[in-house]
matplotlib code that plots the C-alpha trace (Angstrom):
import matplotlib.pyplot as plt

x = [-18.9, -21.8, -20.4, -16.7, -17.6, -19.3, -16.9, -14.5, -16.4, -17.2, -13.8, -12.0, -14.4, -14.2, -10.5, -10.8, -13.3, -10.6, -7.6, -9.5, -10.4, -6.6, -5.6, -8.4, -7.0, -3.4, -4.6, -6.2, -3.4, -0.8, -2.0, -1.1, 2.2, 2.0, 1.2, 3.6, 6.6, 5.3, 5.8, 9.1, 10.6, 9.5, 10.8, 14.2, 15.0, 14.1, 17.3, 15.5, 13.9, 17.2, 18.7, 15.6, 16.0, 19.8, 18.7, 15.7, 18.1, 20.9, 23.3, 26.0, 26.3, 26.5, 28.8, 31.0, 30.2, 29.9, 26.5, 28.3, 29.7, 26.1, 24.7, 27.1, 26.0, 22.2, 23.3, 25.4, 22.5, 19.8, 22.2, 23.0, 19.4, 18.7, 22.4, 23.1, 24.0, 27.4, 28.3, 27.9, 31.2, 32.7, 35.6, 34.7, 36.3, 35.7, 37.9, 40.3, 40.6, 39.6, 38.1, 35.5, 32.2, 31.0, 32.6, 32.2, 29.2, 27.0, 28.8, 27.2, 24.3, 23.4, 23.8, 20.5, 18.6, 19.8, 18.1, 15.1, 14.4, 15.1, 13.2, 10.1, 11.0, 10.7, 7.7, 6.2, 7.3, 5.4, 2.5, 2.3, 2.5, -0.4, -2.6, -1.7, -3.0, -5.9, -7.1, -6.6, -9.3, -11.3, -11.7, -11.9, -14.0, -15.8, -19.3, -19.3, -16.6, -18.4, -16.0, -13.1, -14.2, -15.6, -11.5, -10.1, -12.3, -10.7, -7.5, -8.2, -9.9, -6.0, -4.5, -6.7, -6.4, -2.8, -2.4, -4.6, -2.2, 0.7, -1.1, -2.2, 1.3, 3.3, 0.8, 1.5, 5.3, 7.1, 10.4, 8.8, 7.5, 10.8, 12.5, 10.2, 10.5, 14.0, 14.0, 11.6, 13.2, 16.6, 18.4, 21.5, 21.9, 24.0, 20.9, 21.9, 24.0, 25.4, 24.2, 27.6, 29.9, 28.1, 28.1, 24.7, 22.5, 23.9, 23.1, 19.5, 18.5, 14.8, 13.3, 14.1, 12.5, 9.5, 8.7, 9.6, 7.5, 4.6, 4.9, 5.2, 1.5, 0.0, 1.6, -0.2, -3.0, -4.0, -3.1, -5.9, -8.5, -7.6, -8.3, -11.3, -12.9, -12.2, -13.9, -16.9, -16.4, -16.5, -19.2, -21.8, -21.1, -22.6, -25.8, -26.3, -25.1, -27.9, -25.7, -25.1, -26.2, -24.9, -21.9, -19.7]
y = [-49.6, -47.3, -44.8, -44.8, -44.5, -41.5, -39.5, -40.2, -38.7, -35.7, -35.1, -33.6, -30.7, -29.8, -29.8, -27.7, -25.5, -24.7, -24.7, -21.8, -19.9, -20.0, -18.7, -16.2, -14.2, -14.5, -13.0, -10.4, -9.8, -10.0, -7.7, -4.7, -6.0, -6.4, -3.2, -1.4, -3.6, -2.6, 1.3, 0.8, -0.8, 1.6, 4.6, 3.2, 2.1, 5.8, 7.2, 10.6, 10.9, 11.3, 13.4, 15.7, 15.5, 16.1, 19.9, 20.4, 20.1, 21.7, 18.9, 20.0, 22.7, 21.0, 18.3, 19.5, 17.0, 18.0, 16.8, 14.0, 12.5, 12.9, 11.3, 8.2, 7.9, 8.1, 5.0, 3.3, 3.3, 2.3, -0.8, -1.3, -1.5, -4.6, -5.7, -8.9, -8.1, -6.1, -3.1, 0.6, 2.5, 4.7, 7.3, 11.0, 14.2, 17.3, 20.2, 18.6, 16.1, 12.1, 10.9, 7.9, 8.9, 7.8, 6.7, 3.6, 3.9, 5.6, 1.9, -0.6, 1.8, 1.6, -2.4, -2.1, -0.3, -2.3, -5.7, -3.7, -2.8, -6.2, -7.9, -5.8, -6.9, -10.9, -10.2, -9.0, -12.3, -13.9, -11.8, -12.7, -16.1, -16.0, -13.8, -16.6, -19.4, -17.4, -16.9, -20.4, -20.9, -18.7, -20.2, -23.8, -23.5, -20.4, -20.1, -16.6, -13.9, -12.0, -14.2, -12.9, -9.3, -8.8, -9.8, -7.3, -4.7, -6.3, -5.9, -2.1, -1.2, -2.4, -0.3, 2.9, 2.7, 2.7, 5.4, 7.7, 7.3, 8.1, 11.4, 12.4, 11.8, 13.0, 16.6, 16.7, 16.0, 14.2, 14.7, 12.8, 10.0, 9.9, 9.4, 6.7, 5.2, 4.4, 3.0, 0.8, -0.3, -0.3, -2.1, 0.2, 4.1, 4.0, 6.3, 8.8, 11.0, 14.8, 16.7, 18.5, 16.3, 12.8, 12.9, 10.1, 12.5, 15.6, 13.3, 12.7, 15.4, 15.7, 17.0, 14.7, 12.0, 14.2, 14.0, 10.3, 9.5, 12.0, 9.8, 6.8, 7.0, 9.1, 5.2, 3.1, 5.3, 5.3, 1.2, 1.1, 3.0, 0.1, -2.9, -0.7, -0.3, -4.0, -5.5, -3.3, -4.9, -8.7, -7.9, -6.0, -6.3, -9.7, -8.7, -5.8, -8.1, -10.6, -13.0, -15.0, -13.4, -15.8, -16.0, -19.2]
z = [14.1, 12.7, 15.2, 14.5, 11.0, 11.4, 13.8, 10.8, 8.2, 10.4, 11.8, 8.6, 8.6, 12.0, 11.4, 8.1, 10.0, 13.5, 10.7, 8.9, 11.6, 12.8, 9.4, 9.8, 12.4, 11.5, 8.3, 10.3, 12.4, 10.0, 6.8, 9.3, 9.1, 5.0, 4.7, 7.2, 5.7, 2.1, 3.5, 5.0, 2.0, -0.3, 2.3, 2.7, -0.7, -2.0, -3.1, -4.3, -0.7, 0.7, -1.8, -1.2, 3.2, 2.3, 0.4, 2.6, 5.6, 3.7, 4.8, 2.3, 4.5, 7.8, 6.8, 4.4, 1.9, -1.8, -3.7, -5.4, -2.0, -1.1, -3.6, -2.7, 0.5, -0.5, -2.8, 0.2, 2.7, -0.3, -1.0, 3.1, 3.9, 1.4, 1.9, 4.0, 7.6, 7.8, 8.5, 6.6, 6.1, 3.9, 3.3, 2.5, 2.0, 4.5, 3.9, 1.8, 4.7, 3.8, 7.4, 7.7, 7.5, 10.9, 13.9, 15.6, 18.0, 14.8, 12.6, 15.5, 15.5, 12.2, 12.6, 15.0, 12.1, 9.3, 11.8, 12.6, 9.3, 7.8, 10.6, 9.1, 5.6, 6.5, 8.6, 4.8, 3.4, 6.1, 5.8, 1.8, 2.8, 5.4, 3.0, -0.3, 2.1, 3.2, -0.3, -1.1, 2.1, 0.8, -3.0, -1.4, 1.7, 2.0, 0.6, 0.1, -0.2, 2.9, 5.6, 3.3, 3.5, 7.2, 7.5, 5.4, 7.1, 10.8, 9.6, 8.1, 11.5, 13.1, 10.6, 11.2, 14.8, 14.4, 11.8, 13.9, 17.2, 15.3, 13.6, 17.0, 19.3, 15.7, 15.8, 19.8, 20.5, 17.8, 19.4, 22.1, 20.1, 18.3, 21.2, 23.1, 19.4, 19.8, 23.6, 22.2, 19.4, 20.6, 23.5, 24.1, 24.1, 21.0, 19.8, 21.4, 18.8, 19.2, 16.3, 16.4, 15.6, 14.5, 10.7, 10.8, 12.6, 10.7, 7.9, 8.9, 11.8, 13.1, 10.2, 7.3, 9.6, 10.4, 6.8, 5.9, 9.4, 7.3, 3.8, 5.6, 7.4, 4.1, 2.6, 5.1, 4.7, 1.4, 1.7, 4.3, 2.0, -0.5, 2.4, 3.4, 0.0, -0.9, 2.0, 1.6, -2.0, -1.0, 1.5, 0.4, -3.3, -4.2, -2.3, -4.6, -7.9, -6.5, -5.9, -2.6, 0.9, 3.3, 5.2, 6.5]

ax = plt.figure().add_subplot(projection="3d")
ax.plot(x, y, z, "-o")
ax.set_aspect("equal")
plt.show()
């Protein structure tokens, strides 16, 4: 009896303790993913970014499409990006000729994108979620905040790793990397665009995503600094307050 009672009394505990470590390292694992959704969203919802890529690329030029078409397009894919799942078409103006705006492999194309990008966007939700119960762990059953900011500094470490590859295979080959990009994001060829005569790559050539592949990592960057600096923070900070050394 004396025995049963005690396996009871120790066996919440040892729960608690293998349910926290489990939220541990999907915290760890999925802040990388918080932070790269947080990037994306605010990259494809950025009407003034794609205005911009349109006159740094002097699309006007290539398409035949005036600035205030332009300008309607840059709202369309802002809107198609957050939209439910559809599809992205529009009638335009070239030469005094009215013609859809892209054809039908660029349409299912798009479609890809528009599930790639939103499948990042619910991986953010989830990643809010893990990091909300995480921080409820750490108020109720940490001892210290050092647990809490050893795993911030994990997850930054993911984050640099990651930022670094990209800087390094973007500074050797980017047409490379954008290409292996796409055959690993993307189960068909429908990819695969002529520059001549495909108003979506005319639209957004090589360059403009050069630069949004550029802001993007200077985004997840600077995001990193801010894990980095707040798990030195939570570690070493109480330490030098005099308050509690330990760790759980």
């Amino acid at each position: 009896m004396h025995t049963t009672t005690v396996s009871r009394v120790s066996d919440p505990p040892v729960v608690l303790d293998w349910l926290r470590t489990l939220v541990s390292i999907a915290f760890v694992v999925t802040v990388p993913l918080l932070v790269i959704g947080t990037s994306l969203r605010s990259l494809v919802t950025d009407r003034d970014l794609m205005l911009q890529g349109f006159r740094d690329n002097q699309v006007a030029q290539t398409t035949g499409l005036d600035d205030p078409q332009l300008a309607r397009i840059a709202d369309a894919f802002v809107a198609y990006f957050q939209a439910p799942p559809g599809q992205i078409q529009m009638q335009v103006t070239v030469n005094g000729q009215s013609r859809p705006l892209f054809n039908e492999r660029e349409v299912t194309h798009m479609e890809d994108v528009q599930a790639l990008i939103q499948l990042f966007f619910k991986l953010q939700i989830v990643a809010v979620g893990v990091a909300v119960v995480r921080v409820v762990f750490a108020l109720l059953l940490d001892r210290s905040p050092v647990p809490f900011g050893r795993e911030l500094l994990w997850s930054a470490a993911l984050m640099v790793g990651l930022v670094v590859l990209v800087g390094v295979l973007s500074a050797i080959d980017f047409s490379e990397l954008w290409t292996r990009f796409h055959q690993v994001a993307f189960r068909n060829d429908l990819w695969q665009l002529d520059p001549r005569s495909d108003y979506l790559i005319m639209l957004f050539p090589e360059p403009f995503w050069y630069t949004a592949t550029i802001r993007m990592a200077t985004s997840v960057a600077l995001q990193t600094l801010l894990l980095i600096l707040s798990g030195l923070v939570l570690m070493f900070g109480p330490r030098f307050l005099g308050g509690e050394r330990g760790s759980a």
